[in-house]
N, C-alpha and C positions, 0 to 999 in steps of 0.2 A: 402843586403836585400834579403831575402826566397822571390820567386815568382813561388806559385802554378799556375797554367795550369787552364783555367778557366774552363776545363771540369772538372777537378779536386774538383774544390771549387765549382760548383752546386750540382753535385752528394755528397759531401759531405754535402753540405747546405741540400740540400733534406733529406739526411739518420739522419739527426743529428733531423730536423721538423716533418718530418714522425711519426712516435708513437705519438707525440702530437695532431697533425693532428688525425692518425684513432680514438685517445681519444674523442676527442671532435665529432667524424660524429657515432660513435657507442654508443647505449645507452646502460647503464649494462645491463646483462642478463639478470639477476633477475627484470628487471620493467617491463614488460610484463605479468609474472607470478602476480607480486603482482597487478599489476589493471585487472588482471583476479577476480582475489580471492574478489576483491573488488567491483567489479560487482557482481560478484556471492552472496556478500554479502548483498548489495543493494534490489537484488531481493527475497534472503530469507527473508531480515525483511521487502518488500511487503507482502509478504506469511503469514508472522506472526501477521500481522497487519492486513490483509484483515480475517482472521480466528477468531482473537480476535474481532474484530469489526461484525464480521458475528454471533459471536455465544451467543455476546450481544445482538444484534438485533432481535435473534430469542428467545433472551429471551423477551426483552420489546414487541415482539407481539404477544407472549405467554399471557406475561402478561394483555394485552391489549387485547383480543380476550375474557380472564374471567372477569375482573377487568372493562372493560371500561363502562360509564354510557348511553353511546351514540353508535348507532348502525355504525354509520359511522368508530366510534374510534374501534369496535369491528373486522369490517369488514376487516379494514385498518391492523390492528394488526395479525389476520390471513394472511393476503395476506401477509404481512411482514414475518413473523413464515416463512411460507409454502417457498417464495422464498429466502428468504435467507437463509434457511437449503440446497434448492437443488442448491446453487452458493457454498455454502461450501463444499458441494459435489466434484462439479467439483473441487473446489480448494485442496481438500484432491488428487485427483486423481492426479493433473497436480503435487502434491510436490511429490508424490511417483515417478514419473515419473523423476523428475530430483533427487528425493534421498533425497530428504527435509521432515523433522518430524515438523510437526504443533503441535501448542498447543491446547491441548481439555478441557482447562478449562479457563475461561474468567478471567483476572486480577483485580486486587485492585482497578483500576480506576473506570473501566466498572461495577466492582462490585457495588462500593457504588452510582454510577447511578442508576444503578437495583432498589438496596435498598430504596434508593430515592423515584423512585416513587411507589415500591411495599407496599409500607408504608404509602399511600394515598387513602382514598376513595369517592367514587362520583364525584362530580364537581372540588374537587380538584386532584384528580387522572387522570380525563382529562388532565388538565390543566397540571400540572408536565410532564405527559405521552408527551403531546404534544413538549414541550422542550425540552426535551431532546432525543426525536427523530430525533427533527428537526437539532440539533446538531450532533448527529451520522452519520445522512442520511451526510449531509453536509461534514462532516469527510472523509467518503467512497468516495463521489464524487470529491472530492481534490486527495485524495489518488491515488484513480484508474485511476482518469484524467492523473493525472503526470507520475504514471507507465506505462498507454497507450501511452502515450508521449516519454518517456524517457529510459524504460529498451532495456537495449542490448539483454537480451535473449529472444528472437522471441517469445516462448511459452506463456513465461509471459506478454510481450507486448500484445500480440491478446487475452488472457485471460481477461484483463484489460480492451481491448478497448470494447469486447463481452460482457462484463458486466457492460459494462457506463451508455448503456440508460435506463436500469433496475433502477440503483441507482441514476439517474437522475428520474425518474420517481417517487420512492419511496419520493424523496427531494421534488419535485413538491407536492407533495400529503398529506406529513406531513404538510408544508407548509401551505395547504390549511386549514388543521385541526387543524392547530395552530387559523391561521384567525377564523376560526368558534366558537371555544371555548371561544377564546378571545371575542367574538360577545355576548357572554351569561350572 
């Protein structure tokens, strides 16, 4: 009978486990890179969503600043315009800043919303106006809640969280003017 030396038969146990071993404690290279890119991705389609949603917004208080029958709804639709044009603002600025291109034109969704209520007059152009504000406002404030919550890139976190109680405010407000409308 062969009888190795027991220092013999560890070190070889070892050399033989080893590469399995550093297999299993080392994670490929490449997965660091790809949940970079992944993040990175995450917060571009914040960017992209908050600017679509922004430049809807400033259309329905566009809208609602001429269109509305009601001074409240008028009032409401301005203050909407005016601050959600200078949040897209800052949101052009913070994408420049990390290299990110926004879109400057609203999509097929938000469009046929627009259209929706741009296609209403009087009491029922309140009435729609109010809806689907009240749904947008709502949209923004999930959106931006969870990005202030959850993005990895600092910039975009604090840009989110800087702009919550505004679009929290906006939600309170349609809200209201929903009530009121519906009141009529």
């Amino acid at each position: 009978m062969f009888r190795l030396p027991l220092v013999t038969f560890v070190i070889l146990s070892f050399a033989a486990t080893a590469p399995a071993v550093a297999q299993q404690q080392a994670p490929p290279p490449s997965h660091q890179a790809v949940e970079l890119e992944t993040i990175d991705a995450v917060d571009e389609n914040f960017l992209h969503r908050a600017a679509v949603g922004g430049l809807a917004e400033m259309s329905l208080g566009r809208l609602a600043a001429s269109h509305a029958t009601q001074t409240d709804i008028k009032k409401f639709g301005a203050t909407l315009s005016n601050e959600r044009g200078k949040l897209n603002d800052r949101l052009l600025e913070l994408a420049a800043q990390e290299g990110w291109e926004l879109p400057d034109d609203i999509d097929a969704d938000h469009r046929a919303k627009i259209d929706a209520v741009a296609n209403k007059d009087g009491l029922e152009f309140n009435a729609v106006f109010a809806d689907v504000v009240v749904e947008s406002a709502r949209t923004a404030v999930a959106l931006f809640r969870e990005t202030a919550q959850e993005s990895r890139a600092p910039a975009v976190r604090e840009f989110a969280r800087e702009a919550l109680p505004m679009l929290e405010r906006h939600l309170r407000m349609a809200q209201a003017l929903k009530q009121e409308v519906a009141g009529r």
